[in-house]
C-alpha positions as CSV (number, residue, x, y, z in Angstrom):
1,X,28.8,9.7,0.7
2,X,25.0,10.4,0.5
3,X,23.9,9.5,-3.0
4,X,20.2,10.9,-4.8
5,X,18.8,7.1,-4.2
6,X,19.4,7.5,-0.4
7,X,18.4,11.0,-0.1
8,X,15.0,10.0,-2.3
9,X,14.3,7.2,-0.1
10,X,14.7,9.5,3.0
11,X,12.2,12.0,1.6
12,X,10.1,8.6,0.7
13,X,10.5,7.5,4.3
14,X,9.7,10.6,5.6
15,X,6.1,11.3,3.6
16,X,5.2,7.8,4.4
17,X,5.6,8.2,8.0
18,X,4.0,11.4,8.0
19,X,0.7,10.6,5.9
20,X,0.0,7.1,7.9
21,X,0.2,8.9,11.3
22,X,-2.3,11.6,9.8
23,X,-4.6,8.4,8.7
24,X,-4.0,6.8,12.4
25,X,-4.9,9.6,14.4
26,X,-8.0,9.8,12.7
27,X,-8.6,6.5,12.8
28,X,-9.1,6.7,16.7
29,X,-11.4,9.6,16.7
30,X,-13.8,8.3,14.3
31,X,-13.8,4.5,15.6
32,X,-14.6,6.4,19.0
33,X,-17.4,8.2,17.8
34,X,-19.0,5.5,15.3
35,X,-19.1,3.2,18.2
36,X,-20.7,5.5,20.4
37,X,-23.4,6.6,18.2
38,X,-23.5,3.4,16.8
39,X,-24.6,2.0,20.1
40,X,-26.6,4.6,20.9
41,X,-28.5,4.8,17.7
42,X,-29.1,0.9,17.0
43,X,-27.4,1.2,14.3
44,X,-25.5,-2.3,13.6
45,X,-24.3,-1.2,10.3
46,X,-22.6,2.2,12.1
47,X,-21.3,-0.5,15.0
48,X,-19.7,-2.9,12.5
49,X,-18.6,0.5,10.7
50,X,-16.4,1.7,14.0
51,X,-15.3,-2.0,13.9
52,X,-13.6,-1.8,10.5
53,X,-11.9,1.9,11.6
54,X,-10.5,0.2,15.0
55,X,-8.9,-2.6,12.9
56,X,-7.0,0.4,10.6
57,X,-5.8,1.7,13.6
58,X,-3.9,-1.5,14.5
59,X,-3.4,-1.7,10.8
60,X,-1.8,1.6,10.4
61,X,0.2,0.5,13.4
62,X,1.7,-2.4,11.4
63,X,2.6,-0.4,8.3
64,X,4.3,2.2,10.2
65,X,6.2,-0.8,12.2
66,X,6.9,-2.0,8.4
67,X,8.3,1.4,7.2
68,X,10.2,2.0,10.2
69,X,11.7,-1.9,10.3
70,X,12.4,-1.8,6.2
71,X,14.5,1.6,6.5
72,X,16.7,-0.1,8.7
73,X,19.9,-0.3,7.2
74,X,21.4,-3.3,5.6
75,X,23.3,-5.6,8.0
76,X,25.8,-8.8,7.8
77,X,22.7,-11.1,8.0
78,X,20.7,-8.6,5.8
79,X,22.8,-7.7,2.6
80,X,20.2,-6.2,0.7
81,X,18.8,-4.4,3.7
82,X,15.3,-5.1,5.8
83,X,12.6,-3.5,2.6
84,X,10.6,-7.0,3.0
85,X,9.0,-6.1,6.2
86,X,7.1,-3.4,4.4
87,X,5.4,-6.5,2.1
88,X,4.9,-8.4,5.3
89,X,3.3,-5.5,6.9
90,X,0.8,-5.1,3.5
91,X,0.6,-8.8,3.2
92,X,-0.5,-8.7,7.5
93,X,-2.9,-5.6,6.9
94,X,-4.6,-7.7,4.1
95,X,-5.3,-10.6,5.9
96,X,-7.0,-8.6,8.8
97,X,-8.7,-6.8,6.5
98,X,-10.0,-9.9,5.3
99,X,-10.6,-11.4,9.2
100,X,-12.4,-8.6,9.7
101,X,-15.2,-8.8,6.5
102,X,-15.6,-12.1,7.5
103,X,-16.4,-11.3,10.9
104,X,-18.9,-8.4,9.9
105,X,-20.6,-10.9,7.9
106,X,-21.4,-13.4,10.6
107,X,-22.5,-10.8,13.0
108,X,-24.9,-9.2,10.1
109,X,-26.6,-12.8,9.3
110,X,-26.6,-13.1,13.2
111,X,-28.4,-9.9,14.0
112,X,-30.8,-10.3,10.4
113,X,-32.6,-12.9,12.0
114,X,-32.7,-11.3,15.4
115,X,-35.2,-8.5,15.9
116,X,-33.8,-5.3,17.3
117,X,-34.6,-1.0,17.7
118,X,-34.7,0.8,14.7
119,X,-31.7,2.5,14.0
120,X,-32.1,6.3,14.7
121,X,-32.3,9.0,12.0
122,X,-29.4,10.9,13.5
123,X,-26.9,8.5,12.9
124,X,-27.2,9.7,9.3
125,X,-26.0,12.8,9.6
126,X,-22.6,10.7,11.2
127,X,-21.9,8.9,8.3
128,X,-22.1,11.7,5.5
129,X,-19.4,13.5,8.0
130,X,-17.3,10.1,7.9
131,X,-17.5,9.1,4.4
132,X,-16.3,12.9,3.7
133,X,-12.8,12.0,6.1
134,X,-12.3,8.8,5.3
135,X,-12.7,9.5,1.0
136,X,-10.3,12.0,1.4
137,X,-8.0,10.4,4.1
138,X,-7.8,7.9,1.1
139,X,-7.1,10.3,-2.0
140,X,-4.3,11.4,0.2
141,X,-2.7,8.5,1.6
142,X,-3.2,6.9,-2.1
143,X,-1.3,9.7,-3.6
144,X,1.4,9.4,-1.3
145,X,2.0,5.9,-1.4
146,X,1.7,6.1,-5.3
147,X,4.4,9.0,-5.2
148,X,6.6,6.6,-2.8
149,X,5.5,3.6,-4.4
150,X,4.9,2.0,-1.5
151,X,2.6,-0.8,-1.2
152,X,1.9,-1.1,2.5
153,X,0.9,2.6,2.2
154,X,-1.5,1.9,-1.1
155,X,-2.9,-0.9,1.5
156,X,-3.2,1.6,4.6
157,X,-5.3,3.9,2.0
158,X,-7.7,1.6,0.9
159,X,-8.7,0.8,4.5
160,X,-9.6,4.3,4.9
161,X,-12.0,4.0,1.0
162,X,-13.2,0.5,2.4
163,X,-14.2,2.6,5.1
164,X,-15.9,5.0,3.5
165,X,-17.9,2.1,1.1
166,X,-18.9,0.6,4.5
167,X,-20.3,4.1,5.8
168,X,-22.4,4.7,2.3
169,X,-23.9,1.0,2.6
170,X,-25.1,1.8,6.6
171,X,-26.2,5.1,5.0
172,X,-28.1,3.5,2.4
173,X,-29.2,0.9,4.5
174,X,-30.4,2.9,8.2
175,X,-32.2,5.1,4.9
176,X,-34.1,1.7,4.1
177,X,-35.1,0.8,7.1
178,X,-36.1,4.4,8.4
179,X,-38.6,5.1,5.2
180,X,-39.9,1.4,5.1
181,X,-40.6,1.6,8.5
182,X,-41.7,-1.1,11.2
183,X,-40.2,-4.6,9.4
184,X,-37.7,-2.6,7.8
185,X,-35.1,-2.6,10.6
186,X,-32.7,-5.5,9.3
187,X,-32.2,-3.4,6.3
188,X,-29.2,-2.0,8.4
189,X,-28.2,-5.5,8.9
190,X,-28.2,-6.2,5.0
191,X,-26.1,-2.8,4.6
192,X,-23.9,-4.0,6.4
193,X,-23.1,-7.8,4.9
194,X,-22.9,-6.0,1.7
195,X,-20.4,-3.9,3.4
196,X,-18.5,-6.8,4.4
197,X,-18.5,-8.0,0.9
198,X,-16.6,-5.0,-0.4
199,X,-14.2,-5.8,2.3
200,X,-13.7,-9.1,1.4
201,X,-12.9,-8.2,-2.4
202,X,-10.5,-5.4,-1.4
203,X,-8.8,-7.4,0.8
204,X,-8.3,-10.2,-1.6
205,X,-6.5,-7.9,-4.1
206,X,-4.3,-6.2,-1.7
207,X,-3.2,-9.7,0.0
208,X,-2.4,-10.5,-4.0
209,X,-0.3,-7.4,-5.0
210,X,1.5,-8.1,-1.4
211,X,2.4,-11.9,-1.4
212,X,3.4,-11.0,-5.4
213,X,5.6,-8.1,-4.0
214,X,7.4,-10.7,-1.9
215,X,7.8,-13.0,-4.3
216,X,10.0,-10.5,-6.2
217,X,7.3,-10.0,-8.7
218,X,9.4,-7.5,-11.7
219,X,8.1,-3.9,-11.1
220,X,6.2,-2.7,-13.8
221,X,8.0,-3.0,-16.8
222,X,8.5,0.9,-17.5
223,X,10.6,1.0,-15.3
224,X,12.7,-1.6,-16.5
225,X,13.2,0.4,-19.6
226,X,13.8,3.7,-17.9
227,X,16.9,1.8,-15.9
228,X,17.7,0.7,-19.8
229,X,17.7,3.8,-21.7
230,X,19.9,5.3,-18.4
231,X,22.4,3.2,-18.7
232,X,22.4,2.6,-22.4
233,X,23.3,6.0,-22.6
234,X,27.0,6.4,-20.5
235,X,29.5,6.4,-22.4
236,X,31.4,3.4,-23.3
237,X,28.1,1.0,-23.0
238,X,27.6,-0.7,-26.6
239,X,24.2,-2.0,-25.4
240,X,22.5,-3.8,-22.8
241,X,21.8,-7.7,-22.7
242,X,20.2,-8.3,-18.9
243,X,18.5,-6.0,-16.7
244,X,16.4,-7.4,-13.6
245,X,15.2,-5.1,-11.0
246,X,13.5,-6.1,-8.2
247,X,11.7,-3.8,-5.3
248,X,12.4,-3.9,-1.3
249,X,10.5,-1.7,0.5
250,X,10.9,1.8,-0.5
251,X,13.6,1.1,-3.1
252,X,15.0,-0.7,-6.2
253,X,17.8,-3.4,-6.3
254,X,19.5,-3.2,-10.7
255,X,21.4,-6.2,-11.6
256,X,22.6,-5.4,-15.2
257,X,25.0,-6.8,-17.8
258,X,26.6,-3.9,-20.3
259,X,28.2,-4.8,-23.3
260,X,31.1,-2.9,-24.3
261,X,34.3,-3.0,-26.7
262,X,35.5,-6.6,-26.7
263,X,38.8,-5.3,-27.1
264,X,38.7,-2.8,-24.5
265,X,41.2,-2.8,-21.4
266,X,40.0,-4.0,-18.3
267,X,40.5,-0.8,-16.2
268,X,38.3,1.2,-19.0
269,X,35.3,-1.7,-18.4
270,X,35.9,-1.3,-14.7
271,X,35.2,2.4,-15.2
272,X,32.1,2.2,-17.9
273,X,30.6,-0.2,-14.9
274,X,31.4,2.4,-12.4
275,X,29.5,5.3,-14.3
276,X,27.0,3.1,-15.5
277,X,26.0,2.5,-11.8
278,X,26.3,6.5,-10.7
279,X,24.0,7.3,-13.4
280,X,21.6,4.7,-12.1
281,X,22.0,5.9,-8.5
282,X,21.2,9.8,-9.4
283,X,18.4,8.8,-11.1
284,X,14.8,9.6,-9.7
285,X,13.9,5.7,-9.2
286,X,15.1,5.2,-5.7
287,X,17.5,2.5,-6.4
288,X,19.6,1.5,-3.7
289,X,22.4,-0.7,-5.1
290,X,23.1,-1.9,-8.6
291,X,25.1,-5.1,-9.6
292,X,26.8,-4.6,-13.3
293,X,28.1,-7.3,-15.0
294,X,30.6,-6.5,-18.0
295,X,30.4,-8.5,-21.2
296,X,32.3,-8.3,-24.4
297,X,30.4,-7.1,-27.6
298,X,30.2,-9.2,-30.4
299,X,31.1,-6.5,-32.5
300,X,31.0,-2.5,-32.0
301,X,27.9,-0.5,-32.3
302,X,29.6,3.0,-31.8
């Protein structure tokens, strides 16, 4: 029988899914056509721009391999399911976000002390239009993975607003080098290592919140207290000593210990730990399993 947790993880799944491919797909147009015009235009900054969106495609690949691989349903050598691989897929998308800043940054020393064309005017007009889709491919795909709470989707969003603070720095900097003139051409160069400095810091926080994630870092603590008061108020349930919750993927994993009557019989405890993990299941949090451990009140609070 299909319980809320399942059915909110399905709807989870499902809005995941849907808003990464939505990111993807875009992804390939605009690393197609900031290439192109990159190239064409002399622009390095717009180059190593197109650069960063082909690595989100491949990344948005991973963290839709990490959804689909984490909804995959628990198995004799998987107990509590496959949720990790949605961490590992954050925790991979971090570290090439990361490969690629560094990258960026050697090519944009490289090309500073290299003279080359100025970068063409119309490449401007390229990057307003890209930091408008990739801004609001992020405000989407944040809000998503913040409904879901979904990490490797948080991650897959700030690719797109990395990509969008790389587009404003090769705007700012094919600006430079267009009003400044002859000597100013490396200003797009500059634009660019700055770029690849924002990269760097963005990926260093995601590859945190991911590697903590897998760790079994405690959600945040509200939630902790929101799978307290729940339980705290079935009937029966004197109080609550432990709670741990832990994340996997897309869901929540309760181990709880409920105090009840001490001199209560064994088949009403049985059914206070029953109810007590019902309640927790219908709840809104996603949680896909809870463990609850009966202990005997030291004296009656009813």
């Amino acid at each position: 029988m299909e319980h809320n947790g399942y059915n909110l993880y399905r709807d989870r799944f499902s809005r995941s899914i849907r808003g990464v491919l939505i990111g993807l797909v875009c992804n390939v147009v605009l690393a197609a056509v900031k290439t192109i015009v990159g190239i064409i235009g002399h622009s390095y900054a717009l180059i190593a721009d197109g650069i960063e969106s082909i690595m989100d495609i491949f990344s948005s690949a991973i963290v839709l391999g990490g959804i689909k691989i984490g909804s995959i349903p628990a198995d004799e050598n998987h107990p509590y399911g496959h949720g990790r691989a949605e961490s590992l897929a954050a925790m991979i998308v971090s570290l090439a976000l990361l490969m690629v800043a560094a990258g960026i940054a050697v090519e944009s020393v490289r090309e500073i002390f290299n003279p080359h064309h100025m970068p063409a005017a119309f490449t401007l007009v390229v990057l307003v239009i890209v930091v408008f889709i990739k801004e609001t491919l992020f405000r989407f795909l944040f809000s998503v993975g913040r409904d879901v709470d979904s990490l490797s989707v948080k991650t897959d969003a700030w690719h797109h607003r990395s990509d969008a603070l790389t587009s404003i720095a090769a705007f700012i900097g094919i600006s430079m080098a267009l009003i400044g003139g002859k000597g100013y051409e490396c200003a797009d160069d500059w634009a660019a290592l700055a770029a690849s400095t924002i990269l760097a810091f963005n990926g260093s926080i995601l590859l945190k919140k991911a590697v903590a994630e897998i760790m079994d870092h405690a959600p945040n603590p509200r939630t902790e207290e929101a799978v307290r008061a729940i339980a705290s108020q079935v009937s029966g349930v004197v109080t609550i000593e432990k709670c741990r919750v832990r994340k996997s993927g897309l869901q929540l994993f309760v181990d709880i210990h409920v105090e009840v009557n001490a001199n209560m019989q064994v088949i009403e405890a049985h059914g206070i730990a029953h109810r007590v993990k019902d309640a927790l299941m219908l709840s809104s949090f996603g949680v896909a399993d809870v463990l609850v451990h009966i202990e005997p009140a030291l004296s009656d609070k009813h």
